[in-house]
C-alpha positions in Angstrom: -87.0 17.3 33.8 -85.2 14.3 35.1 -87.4 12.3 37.6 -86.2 11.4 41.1 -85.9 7.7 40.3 -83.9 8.4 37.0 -81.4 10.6 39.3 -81.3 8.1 41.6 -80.1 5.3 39.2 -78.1 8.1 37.3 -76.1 8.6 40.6 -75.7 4.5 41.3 -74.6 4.2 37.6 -71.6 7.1 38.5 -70.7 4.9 41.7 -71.0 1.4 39.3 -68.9 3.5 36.3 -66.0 4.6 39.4 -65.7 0.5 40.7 -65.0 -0.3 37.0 -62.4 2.4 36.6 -60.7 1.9 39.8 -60.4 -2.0 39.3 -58.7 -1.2 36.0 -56.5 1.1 37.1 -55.6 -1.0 40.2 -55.6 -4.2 38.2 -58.3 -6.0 40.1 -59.1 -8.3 36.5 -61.8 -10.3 38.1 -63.5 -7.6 39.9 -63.2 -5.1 36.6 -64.5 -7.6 34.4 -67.4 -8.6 36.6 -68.2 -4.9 36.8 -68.8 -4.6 33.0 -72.0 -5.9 33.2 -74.0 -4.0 35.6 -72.0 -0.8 34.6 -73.7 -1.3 30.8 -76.6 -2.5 32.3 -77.4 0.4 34.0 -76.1 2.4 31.1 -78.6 0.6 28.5 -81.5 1.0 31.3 -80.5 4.6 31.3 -80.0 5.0 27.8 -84.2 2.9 27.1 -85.8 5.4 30.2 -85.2 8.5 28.5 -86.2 7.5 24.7 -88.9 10.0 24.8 -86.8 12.9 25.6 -84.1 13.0 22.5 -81.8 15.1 23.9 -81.0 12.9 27.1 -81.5 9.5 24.9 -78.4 10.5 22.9 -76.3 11.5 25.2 -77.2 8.5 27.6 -76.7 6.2 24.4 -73.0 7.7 23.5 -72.3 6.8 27.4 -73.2 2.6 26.2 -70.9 3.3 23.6 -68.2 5.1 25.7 -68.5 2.5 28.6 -68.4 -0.3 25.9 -65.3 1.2 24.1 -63.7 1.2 28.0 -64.8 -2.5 28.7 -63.1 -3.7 25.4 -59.9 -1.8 26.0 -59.7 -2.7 29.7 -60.1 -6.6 28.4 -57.2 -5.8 26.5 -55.0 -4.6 29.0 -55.8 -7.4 31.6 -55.7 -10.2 28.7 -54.4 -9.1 25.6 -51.0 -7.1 25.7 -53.4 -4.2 25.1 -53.7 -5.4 21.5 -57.5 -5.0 21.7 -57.6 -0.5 21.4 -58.9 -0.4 17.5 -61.5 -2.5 18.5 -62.0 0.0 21.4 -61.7 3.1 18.3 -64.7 1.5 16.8 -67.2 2.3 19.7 -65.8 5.4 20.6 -66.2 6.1 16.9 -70.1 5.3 17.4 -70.6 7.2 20.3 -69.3 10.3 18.5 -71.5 9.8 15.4 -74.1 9.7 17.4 -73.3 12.8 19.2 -72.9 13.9 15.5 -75.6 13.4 14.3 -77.7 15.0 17.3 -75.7 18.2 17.2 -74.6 18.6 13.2 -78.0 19.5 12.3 -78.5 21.5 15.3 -75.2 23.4 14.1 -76.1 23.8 10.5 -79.2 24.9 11.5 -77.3 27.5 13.6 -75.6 29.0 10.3 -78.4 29.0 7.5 
């Protein structure tokens, strides 16, 4: 069971994820790149308060490496003639082998 205060920072991590994503897509550079920090921030907070509890540790760490996969590519859109996506690949590839490797076993596990 997620605690009030967890739901409560889930909920300002949504609203700091939305600034992000609306300053890229409006092409507010400054803004978007300032919001990288506290959006990973409160994704890594997120991601170290629910350790104990597996299931929502993994999906909250795939979210650092989703968010972190977004920062690089946005970077390369503002900056870098959006040469900077197989850099992105490489965390998105991370955040799925995590997911992997929390649900493959759960899968196999499924068929034997």
């Amino acid at each position: 069971m997620t605690s009030p205060r967890i739901r409560t920072t889930e909920n300002l991590h949504i609203l700091l994820w939305l600034i992000k994503d609306t300053c890229w897509v409006q092409d507010y550079r400054v803004l978007g790149v300032c919001m990288i920090v506290p959006t990973i921030s409160v994704a890594i907070f997120l991601a170290a308060r629910t350790k104990k509890v597996r299931e929502e540790f993994i999906h909250n760490l795939a979210i650092v490496f989703w968010l972190c996969a977004n920062s690089v590519w946005m970077i390369g859109e503002f900056f870098y003639e959006d040469t900077t996506r197989p850099f992105a690949v490489i965390f998105f590839a991370l955040g799925l082998l995590t997911l992997a490797v929390h649900y493959v076993p759960k899968w196999i596990g499924v068929r034997a």
